[in-house]
C-alpha positions in Angstrom: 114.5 104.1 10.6 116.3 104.5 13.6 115.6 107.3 16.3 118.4 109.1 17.9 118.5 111.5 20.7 121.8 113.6 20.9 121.9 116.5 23.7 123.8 118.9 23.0 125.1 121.6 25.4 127.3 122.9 22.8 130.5 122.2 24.1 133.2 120.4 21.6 132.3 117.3 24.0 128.9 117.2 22.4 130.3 118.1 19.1 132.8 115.5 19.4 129.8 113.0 19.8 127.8 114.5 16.9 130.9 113.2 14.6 130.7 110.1 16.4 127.0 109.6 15.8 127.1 110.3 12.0 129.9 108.2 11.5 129.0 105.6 13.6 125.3 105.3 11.7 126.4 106.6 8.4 125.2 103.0 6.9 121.7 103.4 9.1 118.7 105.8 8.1 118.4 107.4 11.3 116.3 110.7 12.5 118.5 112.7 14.6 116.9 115.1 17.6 119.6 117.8 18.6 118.4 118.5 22.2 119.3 121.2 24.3 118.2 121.6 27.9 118.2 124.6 29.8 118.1 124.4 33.8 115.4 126.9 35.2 114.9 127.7 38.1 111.8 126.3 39.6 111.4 128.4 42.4 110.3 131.0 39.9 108.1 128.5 37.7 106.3 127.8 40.7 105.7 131.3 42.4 102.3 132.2 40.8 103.0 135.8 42.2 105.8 136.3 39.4 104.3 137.7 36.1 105.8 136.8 32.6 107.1 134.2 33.5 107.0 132.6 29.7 107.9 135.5 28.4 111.3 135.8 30.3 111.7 132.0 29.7 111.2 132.5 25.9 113.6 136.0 25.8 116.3 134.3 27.9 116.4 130.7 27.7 114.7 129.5 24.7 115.5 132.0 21.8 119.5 131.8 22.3 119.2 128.0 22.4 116.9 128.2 19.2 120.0 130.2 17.3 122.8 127.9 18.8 120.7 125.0 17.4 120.4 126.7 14.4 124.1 127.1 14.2 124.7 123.9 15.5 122.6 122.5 12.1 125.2 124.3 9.7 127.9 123.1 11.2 126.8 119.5 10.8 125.7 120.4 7.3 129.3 121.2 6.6 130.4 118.0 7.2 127.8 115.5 6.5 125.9 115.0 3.5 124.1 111.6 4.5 120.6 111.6 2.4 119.4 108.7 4.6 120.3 111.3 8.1 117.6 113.9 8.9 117.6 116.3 11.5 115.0 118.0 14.0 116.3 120.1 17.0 114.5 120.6 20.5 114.9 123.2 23.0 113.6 122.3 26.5 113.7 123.8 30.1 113.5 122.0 33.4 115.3 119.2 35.2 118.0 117.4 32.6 116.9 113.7 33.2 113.1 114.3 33.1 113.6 115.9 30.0 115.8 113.1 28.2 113.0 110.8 29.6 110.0 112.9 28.1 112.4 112.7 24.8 112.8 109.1 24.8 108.5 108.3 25.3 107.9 110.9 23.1 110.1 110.2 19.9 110.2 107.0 20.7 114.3 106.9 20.7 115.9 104.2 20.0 119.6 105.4 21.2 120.7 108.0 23.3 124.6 109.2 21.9 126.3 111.9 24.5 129.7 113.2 24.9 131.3 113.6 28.4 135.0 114.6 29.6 136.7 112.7 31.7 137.3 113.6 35.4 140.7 115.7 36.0 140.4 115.2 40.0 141.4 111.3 41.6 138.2 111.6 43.6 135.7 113.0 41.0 133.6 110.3 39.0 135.0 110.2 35.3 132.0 110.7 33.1 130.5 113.5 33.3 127.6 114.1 36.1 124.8 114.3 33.0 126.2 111.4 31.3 126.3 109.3 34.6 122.8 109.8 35.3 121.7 109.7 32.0 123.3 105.9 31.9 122.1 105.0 35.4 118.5 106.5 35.3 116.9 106.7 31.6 116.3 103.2 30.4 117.3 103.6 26.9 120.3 102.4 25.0 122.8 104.5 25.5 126.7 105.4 23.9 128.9 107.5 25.8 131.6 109.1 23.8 134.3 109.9 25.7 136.3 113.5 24.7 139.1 111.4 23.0 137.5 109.1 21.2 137.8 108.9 17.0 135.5 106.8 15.5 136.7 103.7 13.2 135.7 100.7 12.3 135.2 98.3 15.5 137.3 95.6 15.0 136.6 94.3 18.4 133.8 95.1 20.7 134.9 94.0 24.7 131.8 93.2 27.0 132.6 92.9 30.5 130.2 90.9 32.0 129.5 88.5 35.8 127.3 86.3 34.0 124.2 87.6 35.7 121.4 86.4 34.9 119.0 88.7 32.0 115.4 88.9 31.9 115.3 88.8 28.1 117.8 89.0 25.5 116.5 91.7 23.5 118.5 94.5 25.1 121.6 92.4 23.1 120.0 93.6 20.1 122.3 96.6 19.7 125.5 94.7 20.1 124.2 92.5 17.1 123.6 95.7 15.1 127.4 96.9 15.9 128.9 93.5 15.3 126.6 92.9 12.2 127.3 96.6 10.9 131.3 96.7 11.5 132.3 92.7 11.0 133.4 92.9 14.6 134.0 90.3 16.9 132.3 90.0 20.3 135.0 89.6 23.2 133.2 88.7 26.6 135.4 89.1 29.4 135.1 87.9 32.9 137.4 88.6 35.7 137.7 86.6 38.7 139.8 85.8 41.5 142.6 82.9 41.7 140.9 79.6 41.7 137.5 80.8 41.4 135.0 78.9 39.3 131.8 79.7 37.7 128.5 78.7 39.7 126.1 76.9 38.2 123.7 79.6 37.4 126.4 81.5 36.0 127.1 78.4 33.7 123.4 78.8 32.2 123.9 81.9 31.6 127.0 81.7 30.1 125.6 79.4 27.4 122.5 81.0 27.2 124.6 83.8 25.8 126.4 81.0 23.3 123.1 80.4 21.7 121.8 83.7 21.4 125.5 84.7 19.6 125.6 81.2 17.9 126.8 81.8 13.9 128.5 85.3 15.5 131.8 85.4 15.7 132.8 85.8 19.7 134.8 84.3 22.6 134.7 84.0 26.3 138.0 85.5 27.8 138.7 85.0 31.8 140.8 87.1 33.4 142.6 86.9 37.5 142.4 90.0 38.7 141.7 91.7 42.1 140.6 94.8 40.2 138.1 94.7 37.8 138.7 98.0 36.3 142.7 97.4 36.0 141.5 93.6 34.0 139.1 95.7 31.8 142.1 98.4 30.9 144.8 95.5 30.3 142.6 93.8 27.8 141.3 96.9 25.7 144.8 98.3 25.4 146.6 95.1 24.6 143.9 94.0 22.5 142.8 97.3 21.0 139.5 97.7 21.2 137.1 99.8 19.9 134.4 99.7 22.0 132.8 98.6 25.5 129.4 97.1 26.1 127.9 97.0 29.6 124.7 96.1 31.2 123.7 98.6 33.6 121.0 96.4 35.5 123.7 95.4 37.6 125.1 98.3 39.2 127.7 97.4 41.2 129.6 95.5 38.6 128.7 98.4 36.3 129.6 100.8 38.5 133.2 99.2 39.6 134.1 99.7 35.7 132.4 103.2 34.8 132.7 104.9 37.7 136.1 104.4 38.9 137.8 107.2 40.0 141.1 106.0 39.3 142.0 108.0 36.5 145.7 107.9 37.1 146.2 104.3 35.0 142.7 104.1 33.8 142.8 105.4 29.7 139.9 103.3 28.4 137.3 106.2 29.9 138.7 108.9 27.6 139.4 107.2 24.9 136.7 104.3 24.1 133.2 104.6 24.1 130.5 102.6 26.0 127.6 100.9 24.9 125.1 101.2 27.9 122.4 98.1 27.6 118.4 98.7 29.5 116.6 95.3 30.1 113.2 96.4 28.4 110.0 95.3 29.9 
């Protein structure tokens, strides 16, 4: 049974990636944890001259989160009637990261799913600052729904990649589940400048992925493009696909495509979601 973390701050974002979730995994026994996290302030948590300080923490922080949850629970109960979905919710106080970090050792989670909106400002990062640190600094399998994005069946799953080399192969898994769960096929694309070739190491690695996708059905797409991101955007539109893997070991390739702050031409943000990959030691 698979373990899935899904913080929540109640906004339709997080809703909107709740729907996601139990469509996306409606053929997968899964044990859903609804996690809220509340940011105290630790300058009172640490002053051992203020008294009550659980108390207030359980009055202000902790009982209203208990009730949205609560809420939260009927309104998923309205829609979803899966017998192989359960549900537990967790209220939590602190830093946001450490918390989704605890969660992930604890419950031993196999998959983060979070919502985020897309950035309204040119110079402001498009997922939202949570989302982007959950991605970059938990190492757990993570999909970011975007606020626009409808689930349906994945057709064709796009997975940007250098051909950098992996540790192991076992943080591929998910994209087997998602191909193996939706009949998709796996479209690797890799954008490089005019004339450019692949490097030897790249080569091994490119058929290194062959055999670990051999009886799949994929392809290898190359691309010319002086901007990755604008490469990334022509092929999911023309192509339309329904969702992105990426590997976030390598963060400035990762970074180039989920971080751009080019939101004028760039649509595939709010629109598809991305499968975040963790090399696992």
């Amino acid at each position: 049974m698979k373990s899935v973390l899904l913080p929540t701050d109640f906004s339709e974002n997080s809703w909107n990636a709740i729907i996601y979730a139990l469509q996306f995994l409606k053929d997968t026994p899964a044990v859903f944890y609804l996690l809220h996290v509340n940011t105290v302030n630790h300058t009172i948590l640490s002053d051992p001259a203020y008294v009550g300080a659980d108390s207030v923490i359980e009055e202000v922080y902790i009982k209203p989160a208990k009730t949205k949850l609560l809420k939260l629970l009927k309104r998923i109960s309205k829609v979803s009637h899966n017998v192989n979905h359960r549900f537990y919710t967790i209220v939590d106080y602190g830093f946001f990261i450490d918390s989704i970090r605890s969660q992930v050792l604890d419950k031993n989670i196999d998959l983060i799913i979070m919502g985020t909106k897309g950035a309204s400002g040119l110079k402001q990062i498009i997922i939202g600052s949570n989302a982007g640190d959950v991605v970059v600094k938990v190492k757990c399998t993570t999909l970011v729904v975007p606020e626009n994005a409808k689930f349906q069946i994945i057709d064709e799953l796009a997975f940007p990649t250098d051909f950098s080399s992996f540790n192991n192969f076992s943080m591929l898994k998910p994209v087997l589940e998602v191909m193996e769960n939706n009949n998709s096929k796996l479209s690797f694309l890799h954008v490089q400048s005019k004339n450019e070739s692949l490097s030897l190491e790249q080569k091994k690695n490119k058929e290194l992925l062959e055999d670990f996708f051999s009886g799949y059905d994929y392809d290898f797409y190359f691309l010319s493009n002086k901007r990755l991101e604008d490469a990334v955007q022509c092929f999911t539109e023309s192509r339309g696909v329904g969702m992105i893997a990426m590997v976030a070991k390598n963060l400035n390739y990762f970074q180039q495509i989920v971080f751009n702050s080019r939101v004028e031409n760039i649509t595939y943000h709010t629109d598809i979601p991305f499968l975040v990959l963790h090399e696992t030691t």
